[in-house]
C-alpha positions in Angstrom: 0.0 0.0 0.0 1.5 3.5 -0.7 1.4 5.7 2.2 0.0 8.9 2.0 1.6 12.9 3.4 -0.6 14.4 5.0 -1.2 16.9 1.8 -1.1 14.4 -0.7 -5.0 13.4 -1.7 -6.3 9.8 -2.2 -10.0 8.4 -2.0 -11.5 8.2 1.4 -14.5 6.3 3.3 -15.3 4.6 6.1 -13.3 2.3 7.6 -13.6 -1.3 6.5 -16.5 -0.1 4.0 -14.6 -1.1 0.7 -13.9 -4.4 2.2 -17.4 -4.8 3.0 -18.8 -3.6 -0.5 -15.8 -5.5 -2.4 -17.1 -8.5 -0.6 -20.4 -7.9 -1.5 -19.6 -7.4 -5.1 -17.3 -10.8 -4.9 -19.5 -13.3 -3.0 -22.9 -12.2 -5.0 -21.1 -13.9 -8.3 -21.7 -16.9 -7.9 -24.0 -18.9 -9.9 -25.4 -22.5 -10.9 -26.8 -23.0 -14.6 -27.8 -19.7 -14.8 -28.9 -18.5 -11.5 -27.5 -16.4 -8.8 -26.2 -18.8 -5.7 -26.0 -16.4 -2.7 -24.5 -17.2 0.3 -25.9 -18.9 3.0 -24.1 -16.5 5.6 -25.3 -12.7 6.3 -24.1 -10.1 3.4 -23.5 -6.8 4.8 -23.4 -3.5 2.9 -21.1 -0.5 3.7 -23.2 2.8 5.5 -24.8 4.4 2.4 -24.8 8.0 4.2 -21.3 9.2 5.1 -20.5 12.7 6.6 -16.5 13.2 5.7 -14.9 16.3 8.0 -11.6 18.7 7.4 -10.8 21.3 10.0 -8.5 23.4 8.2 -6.7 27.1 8.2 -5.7 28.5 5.4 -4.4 32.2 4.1 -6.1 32.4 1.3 -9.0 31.4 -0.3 -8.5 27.9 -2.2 -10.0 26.1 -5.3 -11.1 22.2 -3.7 -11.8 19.7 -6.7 -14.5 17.0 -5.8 -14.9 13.6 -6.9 -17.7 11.9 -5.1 -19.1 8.1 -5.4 -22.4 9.1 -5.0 -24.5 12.1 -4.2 -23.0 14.8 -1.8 -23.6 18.1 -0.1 -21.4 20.6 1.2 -21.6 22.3 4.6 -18.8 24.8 5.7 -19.6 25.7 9.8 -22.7 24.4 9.6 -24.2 26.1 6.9 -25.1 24.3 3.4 -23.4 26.4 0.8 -23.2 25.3 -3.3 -21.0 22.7 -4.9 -22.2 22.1 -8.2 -19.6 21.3 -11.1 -17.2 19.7 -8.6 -16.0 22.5 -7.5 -15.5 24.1 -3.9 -14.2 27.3 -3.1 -12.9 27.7 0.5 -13.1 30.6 2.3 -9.1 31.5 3.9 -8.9 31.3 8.0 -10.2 28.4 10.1 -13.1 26.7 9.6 -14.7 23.2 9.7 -15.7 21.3 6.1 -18.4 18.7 6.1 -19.2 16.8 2.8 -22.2 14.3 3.0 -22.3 11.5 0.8 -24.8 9.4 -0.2 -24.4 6.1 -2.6 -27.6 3.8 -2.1 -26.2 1.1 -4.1 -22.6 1.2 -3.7 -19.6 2.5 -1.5 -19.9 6.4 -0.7 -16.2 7.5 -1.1 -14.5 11.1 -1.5 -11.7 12.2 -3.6 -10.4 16.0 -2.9 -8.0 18.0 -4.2 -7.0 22.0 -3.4 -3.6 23.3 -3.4 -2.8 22.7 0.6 -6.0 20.5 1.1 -6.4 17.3 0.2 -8.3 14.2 1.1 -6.4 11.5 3.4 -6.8 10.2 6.9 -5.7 13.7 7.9 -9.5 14.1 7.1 -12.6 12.1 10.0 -15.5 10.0 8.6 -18.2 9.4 10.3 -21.9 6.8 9.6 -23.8 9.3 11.3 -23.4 9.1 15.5 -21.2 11.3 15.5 -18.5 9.6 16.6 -15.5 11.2 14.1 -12.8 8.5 13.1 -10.1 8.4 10.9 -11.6 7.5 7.4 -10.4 3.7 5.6 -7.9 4.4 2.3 -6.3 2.5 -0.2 -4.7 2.3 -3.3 -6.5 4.7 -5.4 -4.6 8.0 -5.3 -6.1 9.9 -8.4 -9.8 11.2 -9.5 -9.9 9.0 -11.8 -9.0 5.7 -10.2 -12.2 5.2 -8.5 -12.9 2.8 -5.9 -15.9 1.4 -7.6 -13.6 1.0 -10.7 -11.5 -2.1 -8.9 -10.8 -5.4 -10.7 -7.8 -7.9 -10.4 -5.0 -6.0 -12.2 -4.1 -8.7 -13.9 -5.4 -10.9 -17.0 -2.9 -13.4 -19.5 -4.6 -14.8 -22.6 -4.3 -18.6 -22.5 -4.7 -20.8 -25.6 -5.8 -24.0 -25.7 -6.0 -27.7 -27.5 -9.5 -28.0 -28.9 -11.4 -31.0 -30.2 -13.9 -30.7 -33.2 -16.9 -33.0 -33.3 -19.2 -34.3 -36.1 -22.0 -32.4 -34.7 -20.1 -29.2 -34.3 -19.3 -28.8 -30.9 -16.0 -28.4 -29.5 -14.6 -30.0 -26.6 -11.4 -27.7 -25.4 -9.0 -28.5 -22.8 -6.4 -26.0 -21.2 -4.6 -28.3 -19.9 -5.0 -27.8 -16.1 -7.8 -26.0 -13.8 -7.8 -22.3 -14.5 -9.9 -19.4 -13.7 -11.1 -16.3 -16.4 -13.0 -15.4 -19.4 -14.3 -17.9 -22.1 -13.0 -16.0 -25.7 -14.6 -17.6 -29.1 -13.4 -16.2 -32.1 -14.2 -16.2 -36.1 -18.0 -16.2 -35.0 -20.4 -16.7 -38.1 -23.9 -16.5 -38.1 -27.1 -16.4 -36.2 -27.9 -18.6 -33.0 -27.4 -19.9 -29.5 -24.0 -21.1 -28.5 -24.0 -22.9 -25.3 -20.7 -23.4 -22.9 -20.7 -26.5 -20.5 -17.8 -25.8 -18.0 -16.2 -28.7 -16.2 -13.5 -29.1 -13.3 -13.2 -32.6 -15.0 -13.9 -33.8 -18.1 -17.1 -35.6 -17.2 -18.2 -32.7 -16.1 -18.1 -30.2 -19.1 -19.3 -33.3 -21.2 -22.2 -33.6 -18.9 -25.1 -30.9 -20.6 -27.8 -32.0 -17.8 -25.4 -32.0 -14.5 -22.9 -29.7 -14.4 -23.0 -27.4 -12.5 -21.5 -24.1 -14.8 -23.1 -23.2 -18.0 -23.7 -20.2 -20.4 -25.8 -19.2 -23.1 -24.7 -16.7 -25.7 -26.8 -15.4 -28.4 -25.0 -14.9 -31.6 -26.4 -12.2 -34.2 -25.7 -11.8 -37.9 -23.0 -8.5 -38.6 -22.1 -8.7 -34.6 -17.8 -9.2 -34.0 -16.3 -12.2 -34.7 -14.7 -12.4 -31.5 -16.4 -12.6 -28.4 -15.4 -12.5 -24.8 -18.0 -13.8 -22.1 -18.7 -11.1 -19.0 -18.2 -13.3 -16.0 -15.4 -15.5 -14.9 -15.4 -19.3 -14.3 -13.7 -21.8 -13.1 -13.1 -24.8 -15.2 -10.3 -26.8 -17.2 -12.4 -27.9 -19.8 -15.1 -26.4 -21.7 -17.2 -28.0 -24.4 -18.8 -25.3 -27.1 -22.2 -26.5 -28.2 -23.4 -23.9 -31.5 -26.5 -24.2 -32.7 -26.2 -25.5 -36.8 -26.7 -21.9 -37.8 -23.6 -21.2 -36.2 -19.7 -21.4 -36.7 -16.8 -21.0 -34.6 -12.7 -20.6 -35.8 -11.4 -20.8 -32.0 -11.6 -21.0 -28.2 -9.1 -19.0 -26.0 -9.5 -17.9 -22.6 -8.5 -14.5 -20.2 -6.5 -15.9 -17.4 -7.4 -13.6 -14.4 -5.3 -13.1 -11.4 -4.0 -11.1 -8.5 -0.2 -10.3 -9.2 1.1 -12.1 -5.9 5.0 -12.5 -5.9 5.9 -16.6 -5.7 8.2 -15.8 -2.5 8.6 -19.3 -1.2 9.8 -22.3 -2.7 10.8 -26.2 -2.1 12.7 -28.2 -3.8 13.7 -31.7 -2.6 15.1 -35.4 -3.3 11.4 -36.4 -4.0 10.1 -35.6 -7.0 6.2 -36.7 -6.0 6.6 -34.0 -2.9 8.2 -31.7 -5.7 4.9 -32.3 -7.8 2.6 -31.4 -4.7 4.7 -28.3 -4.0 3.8 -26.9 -7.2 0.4 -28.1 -7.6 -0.2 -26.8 -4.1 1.2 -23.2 -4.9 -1.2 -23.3 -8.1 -3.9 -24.2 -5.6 -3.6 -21.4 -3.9 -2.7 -18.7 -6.5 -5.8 -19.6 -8.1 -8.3 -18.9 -4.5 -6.2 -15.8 -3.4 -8.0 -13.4 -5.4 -9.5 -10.3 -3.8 -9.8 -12.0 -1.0 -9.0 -16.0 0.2 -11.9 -18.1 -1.5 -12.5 -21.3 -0.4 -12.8 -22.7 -4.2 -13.3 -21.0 -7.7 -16.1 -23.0 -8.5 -18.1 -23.8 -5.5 -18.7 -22.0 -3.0 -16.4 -19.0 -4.6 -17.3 -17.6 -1.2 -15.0 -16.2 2.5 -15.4 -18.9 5.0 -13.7 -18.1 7.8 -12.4 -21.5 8.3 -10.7 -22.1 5.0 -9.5 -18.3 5.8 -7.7 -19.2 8.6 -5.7 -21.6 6.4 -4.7 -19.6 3.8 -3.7 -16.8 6.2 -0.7 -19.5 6.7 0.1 -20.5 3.7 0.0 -17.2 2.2 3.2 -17.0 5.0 5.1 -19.6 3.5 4.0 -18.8 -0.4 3.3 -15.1 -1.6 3.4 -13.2 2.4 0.9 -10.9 0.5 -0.3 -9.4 3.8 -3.0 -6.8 2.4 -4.7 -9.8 1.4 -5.0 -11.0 4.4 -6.6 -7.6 5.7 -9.3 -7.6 3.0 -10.4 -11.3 3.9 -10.2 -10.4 8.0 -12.3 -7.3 7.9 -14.9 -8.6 5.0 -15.6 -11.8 6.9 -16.1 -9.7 10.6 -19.0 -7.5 8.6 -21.1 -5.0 10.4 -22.5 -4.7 13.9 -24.2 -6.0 15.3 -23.4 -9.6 15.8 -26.4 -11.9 15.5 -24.8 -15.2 14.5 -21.4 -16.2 14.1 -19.4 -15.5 11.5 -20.5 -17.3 8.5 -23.4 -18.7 11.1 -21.1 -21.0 12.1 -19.4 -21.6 15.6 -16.1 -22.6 14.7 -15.7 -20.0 12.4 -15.8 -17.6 15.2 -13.4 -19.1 17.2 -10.5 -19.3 13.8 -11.0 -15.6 13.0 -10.2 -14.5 16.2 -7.3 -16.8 16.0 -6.1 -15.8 13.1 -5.7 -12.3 14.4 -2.8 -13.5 16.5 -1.6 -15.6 13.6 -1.1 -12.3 11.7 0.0 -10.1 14.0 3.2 -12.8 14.9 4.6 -13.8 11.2 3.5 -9.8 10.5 4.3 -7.5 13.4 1.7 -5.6 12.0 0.0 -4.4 15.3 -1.3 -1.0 13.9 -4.1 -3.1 12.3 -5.0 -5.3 15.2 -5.3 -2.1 16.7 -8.0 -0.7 13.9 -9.7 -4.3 14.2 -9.5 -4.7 18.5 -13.2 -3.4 19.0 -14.6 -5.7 16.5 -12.5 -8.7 18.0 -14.1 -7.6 22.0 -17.3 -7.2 20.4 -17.1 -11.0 18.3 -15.6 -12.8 22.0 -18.3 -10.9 24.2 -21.0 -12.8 21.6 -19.2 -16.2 22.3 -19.3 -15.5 25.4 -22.7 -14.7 25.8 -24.0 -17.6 24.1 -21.7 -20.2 26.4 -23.5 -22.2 29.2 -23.5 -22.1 32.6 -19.5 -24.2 33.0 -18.8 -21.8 30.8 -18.4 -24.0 27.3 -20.0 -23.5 23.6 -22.8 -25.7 22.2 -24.6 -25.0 19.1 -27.7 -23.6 19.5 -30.7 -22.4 17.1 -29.5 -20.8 14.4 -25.5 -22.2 14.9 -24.0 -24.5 12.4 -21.7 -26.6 14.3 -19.1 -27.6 11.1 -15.7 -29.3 12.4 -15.4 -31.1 9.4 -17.3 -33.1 6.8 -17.5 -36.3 8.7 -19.9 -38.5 10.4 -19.4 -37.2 13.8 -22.0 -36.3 16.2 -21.9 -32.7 16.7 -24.1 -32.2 19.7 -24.1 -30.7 23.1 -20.5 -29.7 24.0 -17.9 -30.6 21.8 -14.1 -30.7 23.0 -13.0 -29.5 20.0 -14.9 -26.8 20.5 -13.8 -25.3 23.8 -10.1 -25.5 22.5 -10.4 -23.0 20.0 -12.6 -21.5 21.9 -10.3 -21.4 25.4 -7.5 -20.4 23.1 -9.7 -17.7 21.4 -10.1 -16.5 25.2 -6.2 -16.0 25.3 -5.8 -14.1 22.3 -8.0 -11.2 23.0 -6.5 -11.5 26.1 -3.0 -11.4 24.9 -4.0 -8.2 22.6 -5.8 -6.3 25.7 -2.9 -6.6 27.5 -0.7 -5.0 24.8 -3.5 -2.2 24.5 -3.4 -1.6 28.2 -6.8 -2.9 28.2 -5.8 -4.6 31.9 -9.2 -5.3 33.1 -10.4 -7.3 30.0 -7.3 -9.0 29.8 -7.8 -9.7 33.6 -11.4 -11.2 32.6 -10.5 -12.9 29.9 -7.3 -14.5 31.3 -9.6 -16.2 33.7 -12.3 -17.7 32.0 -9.7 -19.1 29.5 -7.9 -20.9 32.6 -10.9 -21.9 33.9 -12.3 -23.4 30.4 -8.9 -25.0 30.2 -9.3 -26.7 33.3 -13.0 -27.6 32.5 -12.0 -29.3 29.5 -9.5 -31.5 30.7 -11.8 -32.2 33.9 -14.7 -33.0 31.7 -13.0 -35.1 28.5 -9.5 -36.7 29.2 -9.7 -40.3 29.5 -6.5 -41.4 31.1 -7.2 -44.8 30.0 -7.8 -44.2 26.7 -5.1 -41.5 26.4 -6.9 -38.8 24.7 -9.9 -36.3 24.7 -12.8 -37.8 24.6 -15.4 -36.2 21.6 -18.7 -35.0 23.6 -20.8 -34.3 26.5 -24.1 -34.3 25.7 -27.1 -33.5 28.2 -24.3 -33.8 31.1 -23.3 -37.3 30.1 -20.1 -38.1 28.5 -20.3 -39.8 25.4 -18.0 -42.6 24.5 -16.3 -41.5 21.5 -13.1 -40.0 20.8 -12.2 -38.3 18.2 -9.2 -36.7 16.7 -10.0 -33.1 16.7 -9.7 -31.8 19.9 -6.4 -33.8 20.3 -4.6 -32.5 17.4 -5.6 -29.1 18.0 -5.1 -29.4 21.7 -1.4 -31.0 20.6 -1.1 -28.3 18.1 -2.1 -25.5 20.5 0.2 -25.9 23.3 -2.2 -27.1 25.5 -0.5 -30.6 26.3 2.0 -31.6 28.6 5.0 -33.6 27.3 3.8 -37.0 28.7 -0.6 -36.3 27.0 1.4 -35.2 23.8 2.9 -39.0 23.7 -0.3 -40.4 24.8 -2.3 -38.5 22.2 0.0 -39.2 19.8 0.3 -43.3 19.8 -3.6 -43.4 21.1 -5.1 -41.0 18.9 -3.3 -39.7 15.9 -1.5 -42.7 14.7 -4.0 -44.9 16.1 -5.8 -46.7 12.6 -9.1 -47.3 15.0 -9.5 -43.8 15.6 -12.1 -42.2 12.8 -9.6 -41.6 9.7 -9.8 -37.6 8.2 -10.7 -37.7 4.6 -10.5 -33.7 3.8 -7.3 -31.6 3.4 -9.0 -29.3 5.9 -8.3 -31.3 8.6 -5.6 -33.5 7.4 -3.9 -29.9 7.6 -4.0 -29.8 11.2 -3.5 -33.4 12.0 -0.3 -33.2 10.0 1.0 -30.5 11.6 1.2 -31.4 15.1 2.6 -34.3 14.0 5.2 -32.7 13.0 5.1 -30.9 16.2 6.3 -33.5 18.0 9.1 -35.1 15.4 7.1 -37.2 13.1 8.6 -35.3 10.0 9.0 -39.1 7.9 5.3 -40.4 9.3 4.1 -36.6 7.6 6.3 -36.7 4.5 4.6 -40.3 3.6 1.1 -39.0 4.5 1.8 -36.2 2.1 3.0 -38.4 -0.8 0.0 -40.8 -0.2 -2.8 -38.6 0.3 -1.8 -35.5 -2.1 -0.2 -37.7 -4.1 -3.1 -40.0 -4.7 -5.1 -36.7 -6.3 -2.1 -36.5 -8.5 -2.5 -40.2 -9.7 -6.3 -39.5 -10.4 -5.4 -36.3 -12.9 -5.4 -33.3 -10.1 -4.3 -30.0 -11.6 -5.1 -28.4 -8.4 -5.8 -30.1 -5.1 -9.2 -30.8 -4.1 -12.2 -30.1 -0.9 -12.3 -33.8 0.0 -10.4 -36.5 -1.5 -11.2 -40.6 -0.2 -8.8 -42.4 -1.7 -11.1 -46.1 -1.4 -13.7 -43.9 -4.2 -12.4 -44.1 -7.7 -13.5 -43.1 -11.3 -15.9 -39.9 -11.9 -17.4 -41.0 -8.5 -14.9 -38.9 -7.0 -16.4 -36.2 -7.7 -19.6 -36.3 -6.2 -20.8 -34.7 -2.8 -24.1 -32.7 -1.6 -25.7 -35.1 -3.5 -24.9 -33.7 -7.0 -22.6 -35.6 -9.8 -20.2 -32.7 -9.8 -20.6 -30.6 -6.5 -17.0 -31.0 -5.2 -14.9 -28.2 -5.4 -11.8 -30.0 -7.2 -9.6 -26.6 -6.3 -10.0 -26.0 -3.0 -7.6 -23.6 -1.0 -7.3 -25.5 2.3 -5.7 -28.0 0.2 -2.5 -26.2 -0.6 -2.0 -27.2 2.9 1.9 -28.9 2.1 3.3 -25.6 1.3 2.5 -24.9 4.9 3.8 -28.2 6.5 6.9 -28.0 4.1 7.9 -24.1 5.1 7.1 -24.2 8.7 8.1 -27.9 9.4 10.6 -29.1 7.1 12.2 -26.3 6.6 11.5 -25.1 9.5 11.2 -21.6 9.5 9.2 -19.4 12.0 8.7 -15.7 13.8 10.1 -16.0 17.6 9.2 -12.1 17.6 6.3 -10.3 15.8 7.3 -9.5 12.1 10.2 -11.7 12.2 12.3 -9.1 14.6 13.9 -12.5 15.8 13.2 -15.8 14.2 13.8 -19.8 14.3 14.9 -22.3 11.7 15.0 -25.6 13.3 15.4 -27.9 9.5 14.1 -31.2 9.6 15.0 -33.8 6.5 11.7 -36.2 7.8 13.6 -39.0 5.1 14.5 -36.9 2.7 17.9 -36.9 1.2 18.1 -33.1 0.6 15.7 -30.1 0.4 16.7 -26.7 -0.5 13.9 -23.8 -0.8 12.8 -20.2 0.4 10.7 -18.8 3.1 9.6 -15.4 3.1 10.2 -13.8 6.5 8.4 -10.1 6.3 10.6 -8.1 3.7 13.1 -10.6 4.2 13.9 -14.2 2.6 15.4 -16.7 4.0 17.2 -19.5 1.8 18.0 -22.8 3.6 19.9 -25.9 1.9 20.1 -29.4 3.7 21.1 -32.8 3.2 22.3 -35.3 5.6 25.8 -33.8 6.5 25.6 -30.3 5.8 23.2 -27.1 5.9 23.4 -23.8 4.4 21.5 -20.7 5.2 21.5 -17.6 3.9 19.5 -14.7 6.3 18.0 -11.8 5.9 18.4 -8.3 8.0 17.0 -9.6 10.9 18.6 -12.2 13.6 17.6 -16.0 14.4 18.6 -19.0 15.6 19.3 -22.2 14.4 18.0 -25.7 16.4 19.6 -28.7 15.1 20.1 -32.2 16.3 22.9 -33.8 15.1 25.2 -37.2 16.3 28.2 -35.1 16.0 29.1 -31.7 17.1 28.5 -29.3 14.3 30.8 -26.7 12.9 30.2 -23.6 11.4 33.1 -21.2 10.1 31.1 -18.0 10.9 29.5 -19.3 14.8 29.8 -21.6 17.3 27.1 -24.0 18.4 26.1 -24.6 22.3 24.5 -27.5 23.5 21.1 -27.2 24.3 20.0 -31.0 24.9 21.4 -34.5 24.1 22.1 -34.6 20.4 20.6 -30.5 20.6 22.9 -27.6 19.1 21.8 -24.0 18.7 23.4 -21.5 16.6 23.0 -17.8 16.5 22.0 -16.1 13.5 22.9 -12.5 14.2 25.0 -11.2 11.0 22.8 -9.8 8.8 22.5 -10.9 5.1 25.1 -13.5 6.0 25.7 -17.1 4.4 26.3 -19.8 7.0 27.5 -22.8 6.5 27.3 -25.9 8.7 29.0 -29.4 9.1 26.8 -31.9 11.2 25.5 -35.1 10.7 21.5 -36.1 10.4 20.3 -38.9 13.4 16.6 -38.1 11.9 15.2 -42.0 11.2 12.9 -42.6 8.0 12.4 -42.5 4.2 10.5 -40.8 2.5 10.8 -41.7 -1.1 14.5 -40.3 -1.9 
């Protein structure tokens, strides 16, 4: 974002209103044979009234240019005075400038420009209480550049191989899933030409069940090339013409947000290689203006899949304005009547996620902005727990998890993890506000739920968290959600991580996850806890086994006992999985963070960790973006290589031997444990040790 002086003009409006509109705009595209799909969560719209106020002082009188998204009137100390043409003169001296703006169907925004005065967050905005507040900016720093105006910068053309049929129509494939506009060129003649889009083939050749199609009517003298209006998603696309009509070719617009390719992995195994890249084209394909879940369905913000792609974004493109659109779209407008998305967990991961940022980020000016919001979401989870003080769905909740056949009644474990650990965060953030009292508050009932929970589910003789308490009575089951996360969280002890770990996680009679979503989770606090090789296998089988059945990008749910076009069923239509799906670009995640093993140990990277792990391979070498810096690690089984950054770190090893390094010395931290300080900047280390890590994964 380019930062504004303080007497240079950009567009103005309230804050987190573009978001709001742009999500609007986004989320209402969707559609299914013709018909607008809308979500199933609330839609909010940005203030349509606006009162935008400059106290200024000024020698002489001054010329202000306005452009206004909307309607607007002009007061100057209280008094209504003209402002036809777009033009204001300002009388010299003090005095206080209120433009109203009204835009009934879209986002009332201000663009002013005088000589010493100019529009910026010099300026206050307010909906109409009163309560003045420094207006929400962006990138749109001339009159002309409007706000309303915004697309994805960025379109390719993309050709294609095509198939020509007896009967005319074409069958066209480009190769691998994609996202844009449908072109047809050398158009002849009068009629209907129909387009049948697919994620697989069976798909775009099926004209009664898929689930994308347009209709375009073709008129004698109109152009011969053609470019449809909307975007889809699709890989192929099969062009049915009526007989009246001809076609010379079938092209596409490739559409895209411009996102630098910061990380990358490279290692021994080229099947991991493979998932890498079809992982990064996963999730280039869903960031977009904000994190979708898929491009075909839902092509919605779901704050769960959100919460992923905050972190692989981290370990792939660190775009963080991204992530800012997709945080304050998917919070919305007060009040709060449901939770976000309508659905519990959902809550709990945006909250969450706000801490996520703020670490890999440092970026605490914006958890500032967003802090009221965050009191206002907890104080609604917190209104709607019971008497213990836990969450359980109630009229109106949808109570997700996962897509699995798990009960999800009365009170879930899983639930009050994220939800004790949701506690912590705001708590966390009120104490760096100074906010003492609500951190005090908070603090409290997170220890408390913490307590609760282990009181209520852990079953010493089972070793694990048991799923449910339902009515009072504790229900047999377990589960392996509330144990990962609870692993993943930090809310085990070293001997329950062990015991969740060989009872639950690795246990084959524990209920098997079947969607990247989760797989996601249960993978990394695998990882947590060593089992780099057991993770590295998972990835090859699992990822890998959408590869073997033609993936081009990786998919919502994946079984890998279903085979042939009954894959792509779910909701109980033919073709209603989403087969690009961002939560499952998940490796990119496990492979930075955990193999490589790079991570903030301050906010923004100020101080970070690499602690490598080869989990069988015989050598990766890659990049992690760490804030404005990247970091480039090398590792095989005797030796390591890192270049840093600006910032310092520390390397965690474990070796049989003592490592060497020409430019530091290691100390010994633990049996077979070294640490290595990292404080040169935009240094090249080199180190000598030798790998005690057990495992293959596919060298």
């Amino acid at each position: 974002m380019k930062s504004v002086g303080h007497d240079e003009a950009t567009w103005i409006w309230y804050p987190g209103d573009f978001e709001i509109w742009l999500h609007r705009e986004v989320v209402l595209r969707r559609e299914e044979r013709g018909s607008v799909y809308p979500p199933f969560y609330r839609v909010d719209s940005p203030y349509c009234v606006v009162k935008f106020q400059c106290i200024y002082e000024i020698v002489e009188k001054e010329e202000l240019a306005l452009t206004v998204e909307g309607r607007y009137n002009v007061m100057i100390d209280g008094r209504m005075v003209p402002s036809g043409g777009g033009k204001l003169m300002l009388p010299k001296g003090k005095h206080s400038l209120v433009i109203s703006v009204v835009n009934e169907s879209g986002l009332p925004a201000l663009f002013a420009k005088g000589i010493t005065i100019a529009s910026n967050t010099s300026w206050r905005v307010t909906s109409g209480n009163w309560n003045w507040i420094v207006p929400g900016c962006g990138q749109f720093h001339s009159a002309e550049e409007r706000p309303s105006g915004y697309r994805l910068p960025s379109v390719r053309k993309e050709h294609s191989e095509a198939t020509t049929f007896d009967d005319g129509t074409l069958l066209v494939d480009f190769g691998e899933e994609t996202f844009g506009y449908v072109q047809l060129h050398g158009l002849q003649g009068e009629g209907t030409v129909i387009l049948y889009y697919g994620e697989s083939l069976e798909e775009a050749l099926s004209e009664a069940e898929c689930d994308t199609l347009d209709r375009i009517e073709v008129t004698s003298g109109a152009s011969p090339d053609y470019t449809h209006g909307s975007s889809r998603a699709f890989r192929y696309v099969r062009v049915n013409p009526d007989p009246g009509v001809t076609i010379g070719g079938v092209s596409m617009l490739y559409e895209y947000l411009p996102v630098e390719y910061r990380g990358r992995f490279r290692c021994s195994n080229e099947r991991i290689n493979r998932i890498w890249d079809v992982a990064a084209h996963t999730m280039h394909l869903t960031t977009r203006e904000f994190f979708l879940d898929g491009i075909k369905r839902d092509r919605w913000v779901w704050s769960g899949d959100a919460s992923q792609s905050y972190l692989i974004n981290y370990y792939s493109f660190f775009d963080e304005a991204v992530n800012r659109r997709t945080m304050i779209a998917l919070r919305g407008k007060d009040p709060i009547e449901t939770h976000l998305n309508t659905i519990l967990d959902y809550s709990f991961y945006w909250i969450i996620s706000l801490y996520d940022h703020y670490r890999y980020t440092g970026d605490l000016e914006f958890i500032r902005s967003i802090y009221p919001k965050m009191l206002d979401l907890v104080a609604f989870c917190r209104s709607r727990a019971n008497e213990r003080g836990m969450v359980e769905g109630k009229p109106g909740d949808w109570v997700f998890v996962d897509w699995a056949d798990v009960s999800k009644e009365g009170e879930l474990s899983f639930q009050q993890v994220l939800f004790a650990r949701s506690l912590e965060v705001a708590a966390d953030f009120a104490r760096m506000f100074g906010d003492d009292a609500t951190a005090r508050e908070l603090g409290d009932h997170a220890a408390a739920l913490r307590r609760e929970l282990f009181d209520t589910f852990w079953d010493e003789e089972r070793g694990g968290l048991l799923h449910n308490r339902i009515n009072g009575r504790l229900q047999p089951h377990m589960t392996r959600y509330a144990n990962m996360f609870a692993l993943l969280l930090g809310f085990l002890d070293a001997g329950r991580q062990r015991s969740v770990a060989s009872n639950v996680l690795m246990n084959d009679q524990v209920l098997k996850i079947a969607t990247p979503y989760m797989r996601f989770y249960e993978l990394a606090a695998l990882c947590e806890i060593g089992e780099h090789a057991y993770v590295a296998s998972e990835m090859e089988r699992y990822w890998g086994g959408m590869l073997d059945q033609g993936a081009t990008s990786f998919w919502e749910v994946y079984d890998p006992e279903v085979q042939g076009s009954a894959q792509y069923a779910m909701y109980g239509r033919p073709f209603g999985k989403s087969l690009c799906h961002a939560w499952g670009a998940g490796p990119i995640y496990l492979l930075g963070k955990y193999f490589m093993g790079v991570k903030p140990l301050e906010a923004g990277y100020a101080r970070f960790l690499i602690e490598p792990h080869l989990g069988g391979l015989a050598w990766f070498e890659g990049v992690v973006p760490a804030n404005r810096d990247n970091i480039r690690i090398y590792m095989d089984e005797t030796r390591i290589t890192i270049r840093t950054g600006r910032s310092p770190g520390i390397l965690r090893i474990t070796s049989r031997i003592v490592p060497s390094c020409p430019t530091g010395n290691f100390r010994v931290i633990g049996p077979d444990r070294y640490e290595l300080s990292l404080d040169k900047p935009d240094e090249d280390y080199a180190i000598a040790y030798a790998n005690s890590e057990s495992g293959v994964a596919g060298n």
